[in-house]
C-alpha positions in Angstrom: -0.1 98.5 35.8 0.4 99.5 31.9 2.0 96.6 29.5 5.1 97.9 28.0 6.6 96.9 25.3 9.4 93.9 25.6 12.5 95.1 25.4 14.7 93.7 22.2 18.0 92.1 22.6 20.3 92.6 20.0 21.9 89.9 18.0 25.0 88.7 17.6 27.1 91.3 16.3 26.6 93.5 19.4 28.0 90.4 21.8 31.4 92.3 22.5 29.8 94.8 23.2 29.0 93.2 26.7 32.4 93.8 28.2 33.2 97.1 30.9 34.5 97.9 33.4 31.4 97.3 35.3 29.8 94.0 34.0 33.1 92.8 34.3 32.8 93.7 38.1 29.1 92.1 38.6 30.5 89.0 35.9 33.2 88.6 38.9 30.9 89.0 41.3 28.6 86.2 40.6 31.6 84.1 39.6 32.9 84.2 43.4 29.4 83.6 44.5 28.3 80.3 42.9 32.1 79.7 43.7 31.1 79.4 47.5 27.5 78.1 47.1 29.0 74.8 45.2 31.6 74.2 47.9 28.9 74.3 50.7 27.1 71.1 49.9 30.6 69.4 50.2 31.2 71.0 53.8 27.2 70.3 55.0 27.8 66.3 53.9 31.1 65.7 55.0 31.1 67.9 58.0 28.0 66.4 59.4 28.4 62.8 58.7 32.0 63.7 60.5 30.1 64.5 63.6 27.1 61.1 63.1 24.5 63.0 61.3 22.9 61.2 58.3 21.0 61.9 54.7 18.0 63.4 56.7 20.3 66.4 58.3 22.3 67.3 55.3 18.9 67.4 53.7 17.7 69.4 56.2 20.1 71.6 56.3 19.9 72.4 53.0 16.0 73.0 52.9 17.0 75.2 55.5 17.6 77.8 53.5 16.2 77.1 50.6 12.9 77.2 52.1 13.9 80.5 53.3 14.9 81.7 50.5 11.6 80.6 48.4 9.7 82.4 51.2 11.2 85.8 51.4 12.4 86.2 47.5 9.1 87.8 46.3 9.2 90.1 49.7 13.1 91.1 48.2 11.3 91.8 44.4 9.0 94.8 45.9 12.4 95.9 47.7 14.6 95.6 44.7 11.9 97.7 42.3 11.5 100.3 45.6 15.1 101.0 46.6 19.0 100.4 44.9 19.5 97.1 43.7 23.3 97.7 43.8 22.9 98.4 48.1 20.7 96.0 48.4 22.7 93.3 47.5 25.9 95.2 49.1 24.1 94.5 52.4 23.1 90.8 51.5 26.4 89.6 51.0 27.6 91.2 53.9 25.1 89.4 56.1 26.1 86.2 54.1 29.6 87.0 55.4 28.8 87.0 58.6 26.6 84.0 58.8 28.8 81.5 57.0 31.7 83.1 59.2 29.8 81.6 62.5 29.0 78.2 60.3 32.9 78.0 60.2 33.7 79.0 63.7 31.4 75.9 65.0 33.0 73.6 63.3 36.7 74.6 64.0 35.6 74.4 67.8 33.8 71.1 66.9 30.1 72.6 68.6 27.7 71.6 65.8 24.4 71.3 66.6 21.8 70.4 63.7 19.7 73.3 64.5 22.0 75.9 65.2 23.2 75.2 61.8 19.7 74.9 60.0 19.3 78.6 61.7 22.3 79.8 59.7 21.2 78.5 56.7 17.4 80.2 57.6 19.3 83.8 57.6 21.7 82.8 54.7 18.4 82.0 52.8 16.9 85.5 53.9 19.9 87.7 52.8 19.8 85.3 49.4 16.1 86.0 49.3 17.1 90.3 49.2 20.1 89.6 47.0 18.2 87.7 43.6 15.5 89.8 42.7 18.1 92.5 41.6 20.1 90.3 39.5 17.5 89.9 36.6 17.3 94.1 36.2 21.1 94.8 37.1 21.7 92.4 33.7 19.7 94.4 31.3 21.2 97.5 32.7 25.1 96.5 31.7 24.4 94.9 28.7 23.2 95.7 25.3 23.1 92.3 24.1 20.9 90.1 27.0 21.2 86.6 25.8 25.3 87.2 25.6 25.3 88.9 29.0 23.7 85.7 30.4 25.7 83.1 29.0 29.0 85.0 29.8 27.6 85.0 33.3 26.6 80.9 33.1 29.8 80.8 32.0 31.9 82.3 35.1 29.5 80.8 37.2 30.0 77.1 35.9 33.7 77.4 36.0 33.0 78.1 39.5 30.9 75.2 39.9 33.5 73.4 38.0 36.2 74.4 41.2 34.5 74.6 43.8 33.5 71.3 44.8 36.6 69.4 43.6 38.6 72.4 46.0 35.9 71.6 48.7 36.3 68.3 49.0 40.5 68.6 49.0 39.5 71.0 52.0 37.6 68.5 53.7 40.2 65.4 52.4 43.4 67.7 54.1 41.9 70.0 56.7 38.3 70.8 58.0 34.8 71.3 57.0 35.2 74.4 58.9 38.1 75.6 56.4 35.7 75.1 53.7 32.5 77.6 55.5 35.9 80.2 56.5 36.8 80.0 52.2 32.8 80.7 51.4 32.3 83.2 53.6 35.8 84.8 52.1 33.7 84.8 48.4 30.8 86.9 50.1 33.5 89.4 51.1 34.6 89.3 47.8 32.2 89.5 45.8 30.4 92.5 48.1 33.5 94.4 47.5 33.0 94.2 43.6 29.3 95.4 43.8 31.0 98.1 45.7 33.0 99.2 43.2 30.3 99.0 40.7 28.6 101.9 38.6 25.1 101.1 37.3 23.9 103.1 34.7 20.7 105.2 35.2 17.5 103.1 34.2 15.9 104.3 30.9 13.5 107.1 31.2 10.0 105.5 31.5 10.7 102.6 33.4 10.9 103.5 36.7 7.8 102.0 38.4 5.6 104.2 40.4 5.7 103.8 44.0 2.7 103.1 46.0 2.0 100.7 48.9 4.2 97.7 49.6 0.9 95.6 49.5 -0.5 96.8 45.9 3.1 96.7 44.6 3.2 92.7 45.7 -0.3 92.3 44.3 1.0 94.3 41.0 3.6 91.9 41.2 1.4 88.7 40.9 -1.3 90.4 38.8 1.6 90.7 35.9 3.0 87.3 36.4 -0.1 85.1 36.4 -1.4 87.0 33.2 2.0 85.6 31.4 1.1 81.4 30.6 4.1 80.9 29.8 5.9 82.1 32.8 3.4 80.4 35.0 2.8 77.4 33.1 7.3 76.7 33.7 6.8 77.3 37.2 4.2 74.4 37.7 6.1 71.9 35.8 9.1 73.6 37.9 7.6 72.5 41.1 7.1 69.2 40.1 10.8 68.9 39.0 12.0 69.9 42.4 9.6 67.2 44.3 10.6 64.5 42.4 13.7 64.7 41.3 16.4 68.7 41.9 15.5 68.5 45.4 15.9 65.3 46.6 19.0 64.6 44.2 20.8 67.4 46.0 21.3 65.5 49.6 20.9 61.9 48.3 23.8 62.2 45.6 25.9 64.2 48.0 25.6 61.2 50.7 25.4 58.6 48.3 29.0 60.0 46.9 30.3 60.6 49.7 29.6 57.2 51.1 30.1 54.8 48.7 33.4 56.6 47.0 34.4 60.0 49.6 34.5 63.0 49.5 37.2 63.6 46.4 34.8 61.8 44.6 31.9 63.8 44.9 33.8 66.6 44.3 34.9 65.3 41.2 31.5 64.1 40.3 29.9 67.8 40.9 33.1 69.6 38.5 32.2 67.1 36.1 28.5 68.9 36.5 30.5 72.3 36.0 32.1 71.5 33.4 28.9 70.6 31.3 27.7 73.8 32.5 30.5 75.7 31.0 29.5 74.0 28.0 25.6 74.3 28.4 26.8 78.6 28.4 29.5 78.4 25.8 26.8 77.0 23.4 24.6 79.5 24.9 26.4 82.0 23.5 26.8 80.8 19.8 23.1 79.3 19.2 20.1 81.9 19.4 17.1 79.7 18.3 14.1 81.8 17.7 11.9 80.0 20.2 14.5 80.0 22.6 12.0 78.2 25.6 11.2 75.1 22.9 15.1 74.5 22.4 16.0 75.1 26.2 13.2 72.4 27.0 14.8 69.9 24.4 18.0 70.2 26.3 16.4 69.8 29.8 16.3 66.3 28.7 20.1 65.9 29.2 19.5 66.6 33.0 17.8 63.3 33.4 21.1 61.7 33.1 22.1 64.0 37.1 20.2 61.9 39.1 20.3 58.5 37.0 23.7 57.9 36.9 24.3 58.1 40.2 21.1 55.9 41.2 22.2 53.0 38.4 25.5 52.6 41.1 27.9 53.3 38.0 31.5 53.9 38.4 32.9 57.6 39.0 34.0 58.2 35.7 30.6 57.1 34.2 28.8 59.3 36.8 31.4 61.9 35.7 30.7 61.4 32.1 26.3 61.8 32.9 26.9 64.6 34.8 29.3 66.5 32.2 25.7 66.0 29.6 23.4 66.7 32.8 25.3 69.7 32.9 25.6 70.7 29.7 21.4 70.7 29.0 20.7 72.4 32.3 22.9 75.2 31.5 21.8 76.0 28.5 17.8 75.6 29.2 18.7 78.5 32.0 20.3 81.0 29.9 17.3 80.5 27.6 14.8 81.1 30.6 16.8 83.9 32.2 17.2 85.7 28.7 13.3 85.1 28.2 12.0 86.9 31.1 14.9 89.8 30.9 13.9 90.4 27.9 10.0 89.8 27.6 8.8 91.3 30.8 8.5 95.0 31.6 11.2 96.8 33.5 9.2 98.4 35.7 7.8 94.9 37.3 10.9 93.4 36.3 12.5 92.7 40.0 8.7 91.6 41.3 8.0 89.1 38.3 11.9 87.6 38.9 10.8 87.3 42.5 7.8 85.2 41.7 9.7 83.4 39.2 12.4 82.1 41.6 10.3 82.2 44.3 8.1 79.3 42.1 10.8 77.7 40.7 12.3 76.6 44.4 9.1 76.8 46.4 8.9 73.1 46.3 12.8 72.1 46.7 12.4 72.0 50.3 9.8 69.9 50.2 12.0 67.5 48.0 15.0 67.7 50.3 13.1 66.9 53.2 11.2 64.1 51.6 14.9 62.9 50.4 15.7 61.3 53.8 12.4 59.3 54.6 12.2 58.4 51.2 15.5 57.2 51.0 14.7 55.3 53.9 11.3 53.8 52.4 12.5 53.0 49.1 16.7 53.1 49.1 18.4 55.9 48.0 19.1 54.5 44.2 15.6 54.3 43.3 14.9 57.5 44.5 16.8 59.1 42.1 16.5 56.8 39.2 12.6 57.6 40.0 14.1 61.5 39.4 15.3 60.9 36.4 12.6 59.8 35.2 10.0 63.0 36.4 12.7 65.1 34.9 12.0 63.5 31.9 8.1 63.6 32.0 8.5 67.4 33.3 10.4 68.3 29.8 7.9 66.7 28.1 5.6 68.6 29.6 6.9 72.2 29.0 7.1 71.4 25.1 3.3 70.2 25.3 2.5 74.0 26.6 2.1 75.6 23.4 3.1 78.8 25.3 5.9 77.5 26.5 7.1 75.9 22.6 5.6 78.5 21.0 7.5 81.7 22.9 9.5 83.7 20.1 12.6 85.5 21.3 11.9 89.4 21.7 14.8 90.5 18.4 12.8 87.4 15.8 9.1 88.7 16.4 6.4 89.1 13.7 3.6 88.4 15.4 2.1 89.3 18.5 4.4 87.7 21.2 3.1 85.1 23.6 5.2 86.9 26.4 2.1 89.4 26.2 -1.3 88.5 28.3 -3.8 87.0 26.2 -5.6 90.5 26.2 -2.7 92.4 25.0 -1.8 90.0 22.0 -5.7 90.6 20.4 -5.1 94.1 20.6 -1.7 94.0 18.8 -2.9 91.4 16.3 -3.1 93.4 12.8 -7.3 93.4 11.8 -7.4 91.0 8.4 -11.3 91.3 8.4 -12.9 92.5 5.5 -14.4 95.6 5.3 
């Protein structure tokens, strides 16, 4: 497939120009969303502690459908570039609805069974899996200004993150685990009733990808990706990140939390995360560095402090106070990424190489969440994740030592051949200096 040339985001003075009718719609869309993905982890560890489950099930039931997800999502990229984005997501959310709708039925009735439940989240992961890969194009496509579009959206998001798990865990504290699934499947309803109401605009003429078979398209897919090293070279050190420290942190802090302190607590803790996100996008929107990938890695630092905090046994406010920075960094390296690959990567491939990008970036979380309850187990669950703060430490390191990575310049500042392009692609467009 031909290399086209990245598309250019525009700077700052084109910002407001973000704001429609529609973005709005998809902007409240994804807010409701994450609203009901960051209660879940509150209803998973308190409703199946409740019922003499420990670390190793809520970890479990998490990988569930992460592993899912990770397995499916470059499947949903060839979908997303072969049919509408806007239906296929439609139909996600509706299948979300009535999976999380069953999650909360079993645990009004009180029948919860660890599989049964691991099953939902397997078909919660699939539908997530159709959903994603449209995201990164349906961005581009309301926006003029990428990089704004993306931290308005980190934004909603983290305000949502920033409710949801302190609501969650008054749900839990006052009512029912079950009250919180009934509330998240509510947000799929919700938010599928937006992106039913939204307009997309036509795609610009050129980009529309030419169809062939579903196998070449997948191979397309991964021929485009792997000839990008910096897209490649953030998934490895992304896979090591979720082994060692994302995906055993999710389950072991939940548990830990909710333990040692309840369930208000951990719902405090995770807003306190939110909050820093809502920072991590508010700075987003302000700072454009011109290698956007070296600054996001400088503040992916910041996330050590997630795990660590809560693995050094500090009070909650302390743990609040870590989180709010863990937050804060994490947010900010993402709209940097997201805005990277929106903007450096070929429309026509866009949904495939977002697929293989997500698809990388969680493939080993599973793996990580079901290693968190045997490991906790072998080694206690605090130095499991102050050993996570420390590989998130090593695994920032490690992106600024990739001089693809460092050396990335965002698609508006170029003056050179960009390092988004294959190695192939950047001799070609280098100007000849040789004398003649």
């Amino acid at each position: 497939m031909g290399e086209a040339a990245p598309r250019q985001s525009l700077g700052p003075r084109r910002s407001r120009s973000i704001w429609s009718r529609d973005f709005g719609l998809f902007f409240t869309a994804r807010a409701l969303a994450k609203l009901g993905e960051t209660m879940l982890p509150v209803a998973l560890a308190a409703g199946l502690l409740q019922y003499g489950y420990g670390a190793g099930a809520v970890g479990l039931a998490m990988a569930s459908s992460v592993a899912c997800f990770a397995g499916l999502v470059i499947f949903g990229g060839v979908f997303a570039d072969r049919f509408s984005t806007r239906l296929l997501m439609i139909g996600a959310d509706a299948t979300r609805l009535i999976s999380q709708s069953l999650a909360a039925v079993m645990f009004f009735t009180g029948h919860v069974v660890l599989w049964e439940i691991c099953v939902i989240g397997a078909v919660n992961g699939a539908a997530s899996a159709i959903f994603q890969p449209g995201v990164a194009s349906t961005v581009p496509r309301l926006a003029a200004d990428v990089q704004a579009a993306n931290g308005a959206i980190r934004v909603a998001e983290s305000g949502s993150q920033l409710a949801g798990p302190a609501v969650a865990g008054l749900l839990v504290a006052f009512a029912s685990p079950g009250l919180v699934f009934a509330a998240h499947a509510g947000t799929y309803a919700l938010s599928g009733l937006c992106l039913i109401l939204l307009r997309l605009p036509p795609a610009a003429p050129g980009t529309k990808a030419v169809r062939t078979r579903f196998r070449t398209e997948l191979a397309d897919g991964w021929r485009e990706f792997s000839a990008r090293q910096w897209l490649w070279g953030v998934i490895a050190v992304w896979c090591v990140l979720q082994i060692g420290a994302s995906g055993p942190a999710v389950p072991l802090i939940a548990t830990e939390i909710t333990q040692e302190h309840g369930p208000r607590a951990y719902g405090l803790v995770n807003a306190a995360l939110g909050a820093g996100t809502v920072v991590g996008g508010l700075i987003a929107l302000r700072l454009r560095p011109r290698r956007m990938l070296r600054a996001g890695s400088l503040a992916l630092f910041a996330f050590a402090l997630f795990p660590a905090v809560v693995g050094a046994g500090l009070d909650v406010p302390w743990m609040m106070a870590g989180c709010l920075i863990a937050g804060t960094g994490m947010s900010f390296w993402g709209v940097m990424w997201a805005t990277s690959v929106q903007t450096q990567v070929p429309h026509e491939v866009l949904n495939r190489i977002h697929a293989y990008d997500v698809a990388g970036s969680l493939a080993m979380a599973p793996v990580g969440q079901a290693l968190a309850g045997p490991a906790s187990g072998a080694f206690g669950t605090r130095h499991v994740l102050l050993a996570g703060g420390g590989v998130t430490v090593l695994c920032a390191t490690a992106l600024l030592a990739i001089p693809a990575v460092r050396g990335l310049v965002r698609a508006d500042a170029k003056t050179e051949p960009s390092l988004a392009l294959p190695r192939r692609e950047r001799e070609r467009a280098r100007p000849d200096t040789r004398t003649r």
